[in-house]
N, CA and C of each residue as an Amber inpcrd file, in Angstrom:
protein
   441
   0.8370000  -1.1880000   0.0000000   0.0000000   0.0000000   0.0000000
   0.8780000   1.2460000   0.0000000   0.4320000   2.4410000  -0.4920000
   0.8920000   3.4040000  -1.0880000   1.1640000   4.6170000   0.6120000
   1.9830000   5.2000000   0.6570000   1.4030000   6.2070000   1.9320000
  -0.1510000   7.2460000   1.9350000  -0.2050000   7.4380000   0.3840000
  -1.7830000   7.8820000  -0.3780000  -2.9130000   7.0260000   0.4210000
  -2.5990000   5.8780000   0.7660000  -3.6130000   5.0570000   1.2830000
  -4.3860000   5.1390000   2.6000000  -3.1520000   5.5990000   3.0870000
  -3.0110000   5.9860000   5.1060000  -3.9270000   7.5370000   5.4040000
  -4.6190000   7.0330000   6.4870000  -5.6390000   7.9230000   7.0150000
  -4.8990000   8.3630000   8.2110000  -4.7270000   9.3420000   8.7720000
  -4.5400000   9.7260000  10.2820000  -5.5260000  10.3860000  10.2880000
  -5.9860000  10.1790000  11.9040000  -7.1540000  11.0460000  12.4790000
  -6.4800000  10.9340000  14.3090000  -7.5630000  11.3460000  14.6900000
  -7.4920000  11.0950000  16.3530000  -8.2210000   9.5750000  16.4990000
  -7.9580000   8.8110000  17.4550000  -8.4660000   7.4520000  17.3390000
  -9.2860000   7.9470000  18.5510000 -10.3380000   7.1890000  18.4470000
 -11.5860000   6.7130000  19.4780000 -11.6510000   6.4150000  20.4920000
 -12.3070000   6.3990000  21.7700000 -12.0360000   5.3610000  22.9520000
 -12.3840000   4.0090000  22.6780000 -12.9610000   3.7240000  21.6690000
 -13.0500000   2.6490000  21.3100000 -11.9460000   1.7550000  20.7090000
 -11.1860000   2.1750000  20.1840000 -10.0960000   1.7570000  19.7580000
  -8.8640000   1.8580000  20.6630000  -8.9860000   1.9390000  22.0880000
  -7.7640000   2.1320000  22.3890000  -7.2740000   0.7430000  22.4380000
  -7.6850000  -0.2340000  22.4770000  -7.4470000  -1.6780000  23.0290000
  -6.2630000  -1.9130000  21.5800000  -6.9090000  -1.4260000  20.4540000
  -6.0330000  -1.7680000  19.0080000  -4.6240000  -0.7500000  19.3600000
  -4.9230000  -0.0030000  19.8880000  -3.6450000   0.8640000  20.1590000
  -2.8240000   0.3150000  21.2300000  -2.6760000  -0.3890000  22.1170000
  -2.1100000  -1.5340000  23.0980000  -1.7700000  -2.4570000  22.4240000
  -2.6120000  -2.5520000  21.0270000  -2.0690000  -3.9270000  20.5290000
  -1.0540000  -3.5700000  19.1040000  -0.9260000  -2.5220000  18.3520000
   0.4250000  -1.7550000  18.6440000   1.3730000  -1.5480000  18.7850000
   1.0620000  -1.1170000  19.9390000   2.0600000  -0.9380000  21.2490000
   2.9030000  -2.1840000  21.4260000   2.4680000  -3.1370000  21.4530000
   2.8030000  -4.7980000  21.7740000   3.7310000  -5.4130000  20.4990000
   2.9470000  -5.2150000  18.9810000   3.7070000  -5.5690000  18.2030000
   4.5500000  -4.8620000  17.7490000   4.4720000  -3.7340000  18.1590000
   5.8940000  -2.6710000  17.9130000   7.0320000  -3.2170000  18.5020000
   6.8870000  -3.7860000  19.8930000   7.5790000  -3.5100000  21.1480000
   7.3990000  -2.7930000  21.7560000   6.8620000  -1.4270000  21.6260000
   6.9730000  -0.5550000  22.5780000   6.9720000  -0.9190000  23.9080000
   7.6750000  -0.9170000  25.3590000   6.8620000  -1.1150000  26.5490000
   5.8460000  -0.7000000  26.7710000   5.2720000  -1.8410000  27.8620000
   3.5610000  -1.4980000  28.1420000   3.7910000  -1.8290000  29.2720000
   3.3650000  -0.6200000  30.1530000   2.8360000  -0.8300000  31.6440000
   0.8720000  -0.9260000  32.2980000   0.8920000  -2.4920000  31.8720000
  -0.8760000  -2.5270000  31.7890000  -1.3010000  -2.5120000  32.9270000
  -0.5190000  -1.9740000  34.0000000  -0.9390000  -2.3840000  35.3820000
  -0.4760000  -0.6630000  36.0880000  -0.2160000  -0.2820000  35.2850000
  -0.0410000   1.4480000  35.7250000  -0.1550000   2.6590000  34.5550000
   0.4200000   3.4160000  34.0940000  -0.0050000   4.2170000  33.3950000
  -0.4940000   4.1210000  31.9530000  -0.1200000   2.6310000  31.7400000
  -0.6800000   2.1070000  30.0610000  -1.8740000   1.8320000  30.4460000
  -2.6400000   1.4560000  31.5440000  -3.7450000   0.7630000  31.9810000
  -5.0560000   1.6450000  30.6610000  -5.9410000   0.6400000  30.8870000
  -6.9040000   1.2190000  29.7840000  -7.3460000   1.8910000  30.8560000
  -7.6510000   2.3270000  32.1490000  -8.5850000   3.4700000  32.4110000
  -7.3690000   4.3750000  32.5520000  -6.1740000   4.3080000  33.0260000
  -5.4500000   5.5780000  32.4980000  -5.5080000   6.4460000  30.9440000
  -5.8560000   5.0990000  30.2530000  -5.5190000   5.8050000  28.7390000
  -6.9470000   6.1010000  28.6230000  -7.8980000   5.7240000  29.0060000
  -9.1500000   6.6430000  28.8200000  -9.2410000   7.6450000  29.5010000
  -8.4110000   8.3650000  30.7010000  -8.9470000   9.3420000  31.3740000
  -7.6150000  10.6140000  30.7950000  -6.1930000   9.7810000  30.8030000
  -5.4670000  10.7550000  29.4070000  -6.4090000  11.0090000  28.3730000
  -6.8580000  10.0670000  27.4210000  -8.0790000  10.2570000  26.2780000
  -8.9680000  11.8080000  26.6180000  -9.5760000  11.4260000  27.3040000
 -10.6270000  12.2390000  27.4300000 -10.4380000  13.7050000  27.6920000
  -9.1300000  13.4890000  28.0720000  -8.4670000  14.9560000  28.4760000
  -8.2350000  15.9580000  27.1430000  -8.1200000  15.5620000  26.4790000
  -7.3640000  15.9970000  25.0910000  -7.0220000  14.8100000  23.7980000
  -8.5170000  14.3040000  23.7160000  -8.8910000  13.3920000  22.4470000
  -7.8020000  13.5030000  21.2640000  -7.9250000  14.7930000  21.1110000
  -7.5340000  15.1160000  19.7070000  -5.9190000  14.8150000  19.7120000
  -5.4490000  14.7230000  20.5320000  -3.8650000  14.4880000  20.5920000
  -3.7900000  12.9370000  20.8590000  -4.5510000  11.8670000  20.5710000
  -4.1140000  10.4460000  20.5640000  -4.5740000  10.5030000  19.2940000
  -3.5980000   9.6690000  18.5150000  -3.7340000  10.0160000  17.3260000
  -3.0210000   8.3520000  16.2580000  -3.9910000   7.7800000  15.6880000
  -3.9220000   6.6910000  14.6300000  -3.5190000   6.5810000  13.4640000
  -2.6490000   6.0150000  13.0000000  -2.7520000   5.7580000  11.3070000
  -3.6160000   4.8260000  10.9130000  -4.2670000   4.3110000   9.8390000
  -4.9220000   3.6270000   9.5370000  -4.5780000   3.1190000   8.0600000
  -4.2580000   2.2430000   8.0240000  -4.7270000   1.6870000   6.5150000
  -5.6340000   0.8170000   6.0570000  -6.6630000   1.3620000   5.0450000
  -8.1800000   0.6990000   5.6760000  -8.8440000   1.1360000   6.6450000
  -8.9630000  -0.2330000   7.8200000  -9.5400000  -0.0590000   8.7660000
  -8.4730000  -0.2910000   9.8560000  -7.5800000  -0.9060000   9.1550000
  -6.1140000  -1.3840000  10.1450000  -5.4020000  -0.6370000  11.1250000
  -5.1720000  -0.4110000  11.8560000  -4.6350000   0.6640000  12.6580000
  -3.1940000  -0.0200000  12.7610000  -2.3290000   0.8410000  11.6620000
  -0.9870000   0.6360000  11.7670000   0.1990000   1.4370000  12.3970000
  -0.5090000   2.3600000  13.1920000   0.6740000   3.1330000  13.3220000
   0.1620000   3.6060000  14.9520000   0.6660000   4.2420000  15.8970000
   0.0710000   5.5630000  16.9690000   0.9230000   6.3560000  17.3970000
   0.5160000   7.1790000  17.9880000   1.2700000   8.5570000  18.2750000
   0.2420000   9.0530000  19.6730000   0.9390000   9.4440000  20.7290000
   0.4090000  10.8250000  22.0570000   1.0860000  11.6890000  21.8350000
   0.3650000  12.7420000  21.6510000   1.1640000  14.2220000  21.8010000
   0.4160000  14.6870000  23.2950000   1.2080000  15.5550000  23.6530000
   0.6760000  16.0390000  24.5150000   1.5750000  17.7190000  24.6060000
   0.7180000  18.2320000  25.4710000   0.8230000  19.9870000  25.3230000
   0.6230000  20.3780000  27.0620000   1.8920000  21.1800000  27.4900000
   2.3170000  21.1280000  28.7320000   2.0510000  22.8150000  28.7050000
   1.4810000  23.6060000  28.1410000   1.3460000  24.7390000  28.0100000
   2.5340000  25.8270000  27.2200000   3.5250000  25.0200000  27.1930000
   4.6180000  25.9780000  26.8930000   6.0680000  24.7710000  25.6970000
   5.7800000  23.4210000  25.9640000   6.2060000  22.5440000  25.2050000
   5.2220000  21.4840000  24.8300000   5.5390000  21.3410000  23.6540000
   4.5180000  20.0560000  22.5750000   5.4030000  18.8900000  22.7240000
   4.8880000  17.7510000  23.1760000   5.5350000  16.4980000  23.3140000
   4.8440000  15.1660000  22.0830000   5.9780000  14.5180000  21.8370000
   5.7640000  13.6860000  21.1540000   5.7860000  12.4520000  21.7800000
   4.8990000  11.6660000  22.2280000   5.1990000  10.1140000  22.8490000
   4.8030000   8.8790000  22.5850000   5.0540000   7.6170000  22.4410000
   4.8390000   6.7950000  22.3070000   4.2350000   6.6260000  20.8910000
   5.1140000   6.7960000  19.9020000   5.2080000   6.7010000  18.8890000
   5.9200000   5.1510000  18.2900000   4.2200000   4.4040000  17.6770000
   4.9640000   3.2510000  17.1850000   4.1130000   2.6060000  15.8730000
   4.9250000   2.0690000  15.0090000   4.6840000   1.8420000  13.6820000
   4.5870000   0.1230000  13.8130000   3.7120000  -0.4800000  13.2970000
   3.8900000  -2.0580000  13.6230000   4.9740000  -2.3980000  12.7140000
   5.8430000  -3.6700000  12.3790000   7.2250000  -4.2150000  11.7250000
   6.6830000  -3.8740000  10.7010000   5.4140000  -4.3880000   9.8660000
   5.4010000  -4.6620000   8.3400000   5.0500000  -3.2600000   7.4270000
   4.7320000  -2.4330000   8.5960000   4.5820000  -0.9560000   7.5930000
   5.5210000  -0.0740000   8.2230000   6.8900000  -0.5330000   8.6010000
   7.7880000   0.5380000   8.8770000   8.3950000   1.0140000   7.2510000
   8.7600000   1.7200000   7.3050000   9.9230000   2.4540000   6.1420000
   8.9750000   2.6380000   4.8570000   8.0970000   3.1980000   5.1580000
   6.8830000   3.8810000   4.2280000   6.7340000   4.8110000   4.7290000
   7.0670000   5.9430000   5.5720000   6.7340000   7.1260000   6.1220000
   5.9590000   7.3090000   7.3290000   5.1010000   6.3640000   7.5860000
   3.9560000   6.3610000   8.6480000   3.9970000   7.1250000   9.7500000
   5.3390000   6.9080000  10.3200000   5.7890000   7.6890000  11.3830000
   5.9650000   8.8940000  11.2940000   6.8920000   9.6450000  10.3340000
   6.5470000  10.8070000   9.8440000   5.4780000  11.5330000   9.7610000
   4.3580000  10.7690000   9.1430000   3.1040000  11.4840000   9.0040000
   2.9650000  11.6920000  10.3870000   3.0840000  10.7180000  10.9070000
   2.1300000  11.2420000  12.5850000   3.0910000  12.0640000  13.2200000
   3.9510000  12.3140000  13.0880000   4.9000000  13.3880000  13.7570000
   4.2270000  14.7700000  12.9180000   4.6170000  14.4630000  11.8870000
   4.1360000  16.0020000  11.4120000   2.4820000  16.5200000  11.8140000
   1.5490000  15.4620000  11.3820000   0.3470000  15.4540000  12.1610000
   0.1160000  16.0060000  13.2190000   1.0650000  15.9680000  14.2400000
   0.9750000  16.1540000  15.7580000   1.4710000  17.7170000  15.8740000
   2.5800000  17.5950000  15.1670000   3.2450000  19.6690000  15.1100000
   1.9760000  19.8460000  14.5060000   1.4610000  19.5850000  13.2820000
   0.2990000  20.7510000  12.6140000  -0.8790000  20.9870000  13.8160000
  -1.3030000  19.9970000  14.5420000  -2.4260000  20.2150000  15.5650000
  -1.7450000  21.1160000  16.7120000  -0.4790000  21.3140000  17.3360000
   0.1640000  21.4410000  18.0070000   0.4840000  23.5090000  17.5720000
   0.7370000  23.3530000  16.7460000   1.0240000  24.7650000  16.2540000
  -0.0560000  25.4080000  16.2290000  -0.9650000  24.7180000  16.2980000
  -2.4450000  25.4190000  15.6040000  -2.8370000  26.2890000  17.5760000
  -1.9240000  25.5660000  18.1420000  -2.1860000  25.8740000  19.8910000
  -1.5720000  26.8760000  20.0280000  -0.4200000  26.8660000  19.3890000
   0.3830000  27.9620000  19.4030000   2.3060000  27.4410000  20.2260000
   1.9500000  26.0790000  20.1020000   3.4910000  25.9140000  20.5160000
   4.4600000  25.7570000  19.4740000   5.6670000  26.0720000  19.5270000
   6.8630000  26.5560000  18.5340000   7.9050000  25.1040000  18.9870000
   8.2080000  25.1180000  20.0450000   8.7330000  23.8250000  21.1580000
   7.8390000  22.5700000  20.9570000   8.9220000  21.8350000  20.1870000
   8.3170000  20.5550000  20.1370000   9.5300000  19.3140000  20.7460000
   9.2160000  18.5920000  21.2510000  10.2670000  17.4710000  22.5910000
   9.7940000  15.9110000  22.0070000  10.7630000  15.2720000  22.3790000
  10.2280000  13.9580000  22.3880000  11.6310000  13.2780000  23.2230000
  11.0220000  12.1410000  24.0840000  12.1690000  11.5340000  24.9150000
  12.7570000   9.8920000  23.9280000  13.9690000   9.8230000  24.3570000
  14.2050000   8.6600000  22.6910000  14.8970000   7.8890000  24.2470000
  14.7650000   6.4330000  24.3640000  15.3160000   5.6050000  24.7960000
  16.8500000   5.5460000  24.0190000  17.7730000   5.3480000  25.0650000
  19.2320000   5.6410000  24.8670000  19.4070000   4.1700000  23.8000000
  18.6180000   2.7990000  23.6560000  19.0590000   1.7870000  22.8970000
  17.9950000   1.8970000  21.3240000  17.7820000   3.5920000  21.4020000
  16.5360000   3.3400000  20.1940000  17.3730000   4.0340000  18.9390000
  18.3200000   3.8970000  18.1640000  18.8750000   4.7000000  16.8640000
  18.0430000   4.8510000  16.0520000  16.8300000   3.6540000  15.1840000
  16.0310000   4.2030000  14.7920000  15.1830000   5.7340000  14.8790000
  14.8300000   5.7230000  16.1760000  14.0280000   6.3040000  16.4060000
  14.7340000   7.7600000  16.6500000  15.9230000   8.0620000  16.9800000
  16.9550000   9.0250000  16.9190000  17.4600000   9.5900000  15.4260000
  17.5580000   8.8520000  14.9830000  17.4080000   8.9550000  13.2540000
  16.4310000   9.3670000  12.6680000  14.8210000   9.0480000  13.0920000
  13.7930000   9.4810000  12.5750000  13.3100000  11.2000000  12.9540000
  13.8240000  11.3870000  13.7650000  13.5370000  12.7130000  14.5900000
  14.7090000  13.4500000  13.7950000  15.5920000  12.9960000  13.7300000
  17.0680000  14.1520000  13.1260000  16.7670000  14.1670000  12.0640000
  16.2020000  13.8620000  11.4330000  15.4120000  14.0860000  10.2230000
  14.5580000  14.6610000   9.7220000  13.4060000  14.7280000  10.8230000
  12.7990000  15.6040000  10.7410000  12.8530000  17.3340000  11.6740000
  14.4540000  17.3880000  11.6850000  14.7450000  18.4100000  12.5540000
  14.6290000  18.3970000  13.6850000  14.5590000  17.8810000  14.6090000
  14.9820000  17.5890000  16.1060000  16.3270000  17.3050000  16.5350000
  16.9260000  18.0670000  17.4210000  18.1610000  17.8910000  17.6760000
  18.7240000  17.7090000  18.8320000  19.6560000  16.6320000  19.2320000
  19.5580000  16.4110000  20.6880000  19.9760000  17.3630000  21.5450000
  19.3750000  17.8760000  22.6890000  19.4580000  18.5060000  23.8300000
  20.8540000  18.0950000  24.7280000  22.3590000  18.2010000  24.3400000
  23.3980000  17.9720000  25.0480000  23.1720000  18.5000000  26.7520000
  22.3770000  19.7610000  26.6410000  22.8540000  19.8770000  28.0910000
  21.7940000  20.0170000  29.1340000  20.3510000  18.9890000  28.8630000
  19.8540000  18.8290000  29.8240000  19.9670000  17.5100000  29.9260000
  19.3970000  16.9390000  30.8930000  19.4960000  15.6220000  31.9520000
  17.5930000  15.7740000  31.8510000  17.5280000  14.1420000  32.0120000
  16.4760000  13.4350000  31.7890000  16.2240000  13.1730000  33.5440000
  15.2400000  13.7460000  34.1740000  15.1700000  13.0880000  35.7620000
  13.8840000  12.4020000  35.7550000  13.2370000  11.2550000  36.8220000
  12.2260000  10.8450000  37.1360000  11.7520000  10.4400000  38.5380000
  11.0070000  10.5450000  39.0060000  10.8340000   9.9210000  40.2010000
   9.5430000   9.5450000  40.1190000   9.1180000   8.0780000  40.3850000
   7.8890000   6.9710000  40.2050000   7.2590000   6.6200000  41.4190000
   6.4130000   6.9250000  41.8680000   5.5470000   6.7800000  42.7850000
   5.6760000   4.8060000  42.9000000   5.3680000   4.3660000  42.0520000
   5.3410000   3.3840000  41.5730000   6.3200000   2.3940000  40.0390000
   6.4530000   1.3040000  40.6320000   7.2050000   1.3530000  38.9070000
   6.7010000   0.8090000  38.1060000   5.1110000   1.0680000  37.9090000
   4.6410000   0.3430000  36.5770000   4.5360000   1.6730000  35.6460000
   4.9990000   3.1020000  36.6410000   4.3720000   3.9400000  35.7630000
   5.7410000   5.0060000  35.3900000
């Protein structure tokens, strides 16, 4: 299939379960017992619909993307393409997808956090102009560690 073929929209609460599943054949990690949980991702959802966001081919949901908007930076997260439709653009689209909704807010600052064993995914961003941040530090502290 052609990238002409691929639909992005915002995906549904109905569909989040296809978006876990995804998530799964991507690899992405999944924490189903803390912040991946489906009522987390429905009550993220509901917060700001329009920033969970699907590719589709067909009816297939091949691709996902969270943006999220912190008032002052646009984040890109959990961005994942299943194996058999990588290196057709997919990902791209939903990155750019996410700045066009994102700008429309008015943020200029766009972020995304890259796991230190992900080059792909470091490659895909330097590409589309993202450039790594040498001199900040990544901190966390987890209430819990599923989340």
């Amino acid at each position: 299939m052609s990238l002409a073929s691929v639909t992005v929209r915002p995906l549904r609460e109905s569909e989040l379960n296809a978006l876990v599943r995804v998530w799964k054949i991507s690899g992405l990690p999944y924490r189903a017992k803390g912040r991946d949980s489906l009522a987390s991702l429905r009550r993220q959802r509901s917060s700001d619909p329009e920033l969970f966001v699907g590719a589709f081919e067909e009816r297939k949901l091949v691709g996902t993307v969270i943006a999220s908007d912190d008032g002052r930076r646009a984040w890109i997260n959990r961005l994942a393409v299943i194996p058999e439709a990588r290196g057709r653009g997919i990902a791209t689209v939903l990155i750019r997808y996410c700045e066009k909704v994102l700008r429309r807010r008015g943020r200029r600052l766009f972020c995304v956090h890259i796991d230190h064993d992900n080059p792909e995914s470091m490659n895909l961003f330097a590409k589309e102009g993202y450039r790594r941040e040498e001199l900040i530090f990544y901190y966390a502290k987890r209430d819990r560690e599923d989340y």
